[in-house]
N, C-alpha and C positions, 0 to 999 in steps of 0.2 A: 505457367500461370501468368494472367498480365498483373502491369503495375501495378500495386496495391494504390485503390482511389485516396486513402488516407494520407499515405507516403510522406506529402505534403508538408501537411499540418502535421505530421510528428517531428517532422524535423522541422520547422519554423517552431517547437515548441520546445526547440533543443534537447529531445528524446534521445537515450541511446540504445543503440539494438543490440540482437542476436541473430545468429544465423537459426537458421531452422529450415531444416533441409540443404540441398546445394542452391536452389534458386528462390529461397525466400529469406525476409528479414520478421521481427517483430522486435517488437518495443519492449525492452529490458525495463526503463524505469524515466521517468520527467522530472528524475536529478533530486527525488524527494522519497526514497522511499518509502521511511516510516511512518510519513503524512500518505503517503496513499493506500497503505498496509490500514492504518487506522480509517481511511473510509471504506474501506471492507464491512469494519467490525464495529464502527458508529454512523455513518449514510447511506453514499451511493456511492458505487465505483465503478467506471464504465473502462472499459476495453477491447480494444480492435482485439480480433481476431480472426486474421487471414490467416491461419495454421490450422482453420479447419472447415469443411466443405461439405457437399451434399449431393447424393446421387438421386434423383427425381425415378421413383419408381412409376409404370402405371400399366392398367389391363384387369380386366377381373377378378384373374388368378392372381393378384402380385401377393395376397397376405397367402395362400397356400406354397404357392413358388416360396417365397421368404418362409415360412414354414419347415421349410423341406432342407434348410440350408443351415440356419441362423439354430444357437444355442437355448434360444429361449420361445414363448409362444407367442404367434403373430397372428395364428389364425382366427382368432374369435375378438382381435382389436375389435374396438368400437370409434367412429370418428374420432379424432380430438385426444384419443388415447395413445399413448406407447411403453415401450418397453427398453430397456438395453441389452443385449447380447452380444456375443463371441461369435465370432465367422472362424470356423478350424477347419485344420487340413484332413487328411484321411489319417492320419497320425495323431487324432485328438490334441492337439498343439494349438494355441489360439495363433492364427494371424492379424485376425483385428479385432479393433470390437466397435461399437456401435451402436447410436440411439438411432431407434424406430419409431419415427412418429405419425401414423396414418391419419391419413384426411380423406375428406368424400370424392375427390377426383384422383390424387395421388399420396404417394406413402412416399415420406420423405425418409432416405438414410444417412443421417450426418455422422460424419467419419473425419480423422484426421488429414488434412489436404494432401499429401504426399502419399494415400494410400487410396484414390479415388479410381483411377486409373487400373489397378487393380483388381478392385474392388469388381469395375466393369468387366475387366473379364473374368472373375470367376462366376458373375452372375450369367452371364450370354455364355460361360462352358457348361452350366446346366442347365439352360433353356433351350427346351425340344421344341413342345406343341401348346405350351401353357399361352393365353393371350394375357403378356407381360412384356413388357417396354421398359429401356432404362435409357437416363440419360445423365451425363459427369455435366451437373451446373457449375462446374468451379469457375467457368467465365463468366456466369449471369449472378450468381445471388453470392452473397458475403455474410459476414458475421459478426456482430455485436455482444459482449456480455456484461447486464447490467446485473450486479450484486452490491448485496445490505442490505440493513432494516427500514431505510428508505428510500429500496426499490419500489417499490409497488407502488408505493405514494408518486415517486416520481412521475410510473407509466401512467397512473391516472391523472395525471394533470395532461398527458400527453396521446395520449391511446384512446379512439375510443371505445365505451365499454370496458374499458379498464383491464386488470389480471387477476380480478377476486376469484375466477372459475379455475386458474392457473394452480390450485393448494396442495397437489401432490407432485413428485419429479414426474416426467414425460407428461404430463398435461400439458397441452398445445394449443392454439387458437389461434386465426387471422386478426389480425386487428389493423386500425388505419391512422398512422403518424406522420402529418403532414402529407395528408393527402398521397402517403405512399403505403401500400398494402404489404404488410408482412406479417411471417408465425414468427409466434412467440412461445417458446417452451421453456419449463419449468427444468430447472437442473442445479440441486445446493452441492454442487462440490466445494464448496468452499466454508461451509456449514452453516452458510447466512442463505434469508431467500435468495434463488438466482433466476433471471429469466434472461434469457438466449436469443437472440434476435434476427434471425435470417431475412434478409432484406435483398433488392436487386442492386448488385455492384454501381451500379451511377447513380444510386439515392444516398450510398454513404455518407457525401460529405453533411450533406442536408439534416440528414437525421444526427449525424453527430454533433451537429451546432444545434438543433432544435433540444435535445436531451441535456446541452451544455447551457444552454439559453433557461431551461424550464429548472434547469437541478442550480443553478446559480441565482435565480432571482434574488434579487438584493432583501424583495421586500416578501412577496409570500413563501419564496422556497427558503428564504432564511427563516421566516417564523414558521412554519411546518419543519424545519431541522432537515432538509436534504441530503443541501451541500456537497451535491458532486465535482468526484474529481475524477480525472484520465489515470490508470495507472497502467501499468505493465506488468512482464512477465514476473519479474521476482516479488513483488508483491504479492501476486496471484499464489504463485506458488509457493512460499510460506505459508498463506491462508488454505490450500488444500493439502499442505504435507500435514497441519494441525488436524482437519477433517479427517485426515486420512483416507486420500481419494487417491486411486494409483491413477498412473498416464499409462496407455498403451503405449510404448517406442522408447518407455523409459524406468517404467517399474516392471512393468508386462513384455514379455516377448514371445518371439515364435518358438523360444526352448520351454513354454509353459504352456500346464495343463489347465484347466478353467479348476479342478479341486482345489491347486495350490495356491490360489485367487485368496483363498480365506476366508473374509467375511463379505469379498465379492461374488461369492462362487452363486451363493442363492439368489442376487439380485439377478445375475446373469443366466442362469443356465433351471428348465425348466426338468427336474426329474420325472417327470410324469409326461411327457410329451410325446409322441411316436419318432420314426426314424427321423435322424438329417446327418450330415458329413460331420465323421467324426464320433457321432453317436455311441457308436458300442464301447468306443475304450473311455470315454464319460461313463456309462451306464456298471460297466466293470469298476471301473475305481470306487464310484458310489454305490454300490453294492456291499465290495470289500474294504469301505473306507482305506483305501492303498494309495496313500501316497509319500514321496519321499521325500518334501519342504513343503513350507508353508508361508506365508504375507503374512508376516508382524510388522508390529511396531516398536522399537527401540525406544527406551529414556535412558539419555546416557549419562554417566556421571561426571561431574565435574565441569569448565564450561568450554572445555574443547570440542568444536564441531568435526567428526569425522564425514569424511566426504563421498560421493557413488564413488561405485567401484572398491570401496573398502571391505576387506574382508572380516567377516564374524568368526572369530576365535573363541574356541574353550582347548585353553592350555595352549599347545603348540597346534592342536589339529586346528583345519578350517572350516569351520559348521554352515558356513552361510556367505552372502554379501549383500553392502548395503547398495539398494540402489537409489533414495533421493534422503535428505537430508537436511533441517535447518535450526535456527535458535527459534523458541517460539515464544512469542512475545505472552500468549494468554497465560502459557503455565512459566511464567515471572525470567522469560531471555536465558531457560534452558534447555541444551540441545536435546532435537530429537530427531528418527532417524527410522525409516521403512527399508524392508529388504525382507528377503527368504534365507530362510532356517531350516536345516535338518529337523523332519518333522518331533523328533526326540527333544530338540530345544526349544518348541514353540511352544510349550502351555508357558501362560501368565504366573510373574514372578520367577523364571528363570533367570540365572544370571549367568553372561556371557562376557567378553571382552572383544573391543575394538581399536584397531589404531586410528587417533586422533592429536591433526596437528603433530605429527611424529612422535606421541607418546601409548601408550597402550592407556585403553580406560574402562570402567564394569560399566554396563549397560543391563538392564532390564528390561525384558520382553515382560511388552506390557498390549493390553485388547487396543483396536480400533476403535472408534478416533483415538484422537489423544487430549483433543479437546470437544464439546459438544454444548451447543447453546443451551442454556437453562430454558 
């Protein structure tokens, strides 16, 4: 992938990164992050994101083709509409997943950047005689996500026709910001509205000053209550380990089953559908509801943060591990913590044990979210 257009301006704004993958960076934080944590969950908060991409479907067949593949149902989309699903191997194992968001020309599949490549060819290894086209946009269109309760307000100062048709996740629409054409979709992972901004890679810098220029007005966006800020990755991700939103490559991997998903399994995967890859050992597990963990949530006691990769103990045996983890500022800067459980320890109000901070501590499995907007 080329240089990220923002690059720039994150480090002139003395950003600090992360790696994410071997040849990409992203922005950790602008040296502030409890101020950017709270325009989450009182304005706007804008954030690059080049750690994730889109494959440009097109052809007649593309919602049947995608049909025949993907976990959930694509075939009777309606413009403007989508869905998320699991891309599994013939071992019912997720290798990705993915929002679907069809339009009247093409269906766009936005996926994690590091799995686009991929992605392409498991699509062209089951492309016979369907007329369906694919193409890895990772060097033309890029990615913006603005969240808070004064997202919308933002876009409508800025978009036109606004994002009031935007009011469920995957609703989509083109809209036009600074004379630059982009979709915009609906996605609250982080439990505040969210809209997602896919745009063409050499409009970035532009739109990222006109969103910074309209959410900072001195004079109307401070009396409308805006007030956007840039933040990064650990901000974000505090605000959706609260949501209780996994990451594919970090909660999810390719040793899971879409049943063990938990309270993701329904958004993702449609029981009622006809065949696609992977099908019969989904249809088997939901049948005999058979599975052997499950995607909780942890509240842990005390206010040691156990970290991924930590394992879920009851006694000496090991029931589980955690995979993402943080203090969360809503329920008053006490740890909490996602991971899979032996399905025997996952009903709500079990209580487990975890090493934290090199001490053992109880934890309670408790539902998803862990926090949820009034």
């Amino acid at each position: 992938m080329s240089l990220n257009p923002l690059q720039a301006m994150h480090e002139q704004a003395e950003a600090s990164f992360l790696p994410y993958g071997t040849d990409l960076q992203i922005v950790e934080s602008y040296g502030e992050v409890e101020a950017e944590y709270a325009s989450i969950r009182k304005a706007a908060a804008l954030m690059d994101a080049p750690h994730r991409s889109v494959v440009v479907v097109t052809g007649k067949d593309r919602l049947a083709f995608l049909n025949n593949l993907v976990t959930n149902e694509t075939k009777a989309l309606a413009p403007n509409q989508g869905v998320y699903a699991f891309l599994l191997n013939t071992k019912g194992r997720i290798t990705m997943d993915m929002h679907i968001l069809h339009g009247e020309d093409a269906t766009l599949l936005e996926v994690d950047a590091r799995l686009t490549e991929a992605l392409v060819k498991q699509l062209d290894k089951h492309h016979f005689a369907e007329d369906v086209r694919f193409l890895d946009a990772s060097a033309q269109l890029g990615r913006l996500s603005l969240t808070g309760p004064s997202a919308a307000l933002l876009l409508s100062k800025v978009a036109e026709s606004g994002v009031e048709s935007l009011s469920e996740p995957f609703r989509h629409a083109k809209r036009t910001i600074a004379k630059t054409t982009v979709t915009i979709f609906r996605l609250d992972d982080c439990g505040e509205p969210g809209y997602e901004i896919i745009a063409p890679r050499d409009h970035l810098v532009s739109l990222w000053q006109v969103l910074h220029e309209a959410g900072n007005d001195h004079g109307e966006a401070h009396d409308a209550g805006i007030n956007l800020r840039a933040i990064g990755w650990s901000a974000f991700n505090t605000a959706r380990i609260e949501a209780g939103t996994p990451l594919f490559a970090i909660d999810l991997t390719d040793s899971n089953l879409p049943m063990e998903t938990g309270p993701w399994y329904p958004r993702a995967v449609s029981v009622t559908k006809g065949c696609y890859l992977g099908q019969e050992i989904v249809a088997r597990m939901h049948a005999h509801s058979s599975v052997a963990r499950m995607f909780v949530g942890l509240r842990v006691a005390g206010n040691r943060l156990p970290i991924a990769g930590t394992d879920i103990l009851d006694g000496a045996a090991q029931v589980g591990m955690i995979t993402s983890s943080c203090m969360s500022p809503m329920l008053g800067g006490v740890p909490v913590a996602m991971g899979f459980v032996k399905k025997a320890f996952s009903e709500p109000g079990r209580i487990v044990e975890v090493l934290a901070e090199g001490a053992r501590a109880k934890a309670t499995v408790v539902e998803l979210p862990f926090w949820k907007k009034a």
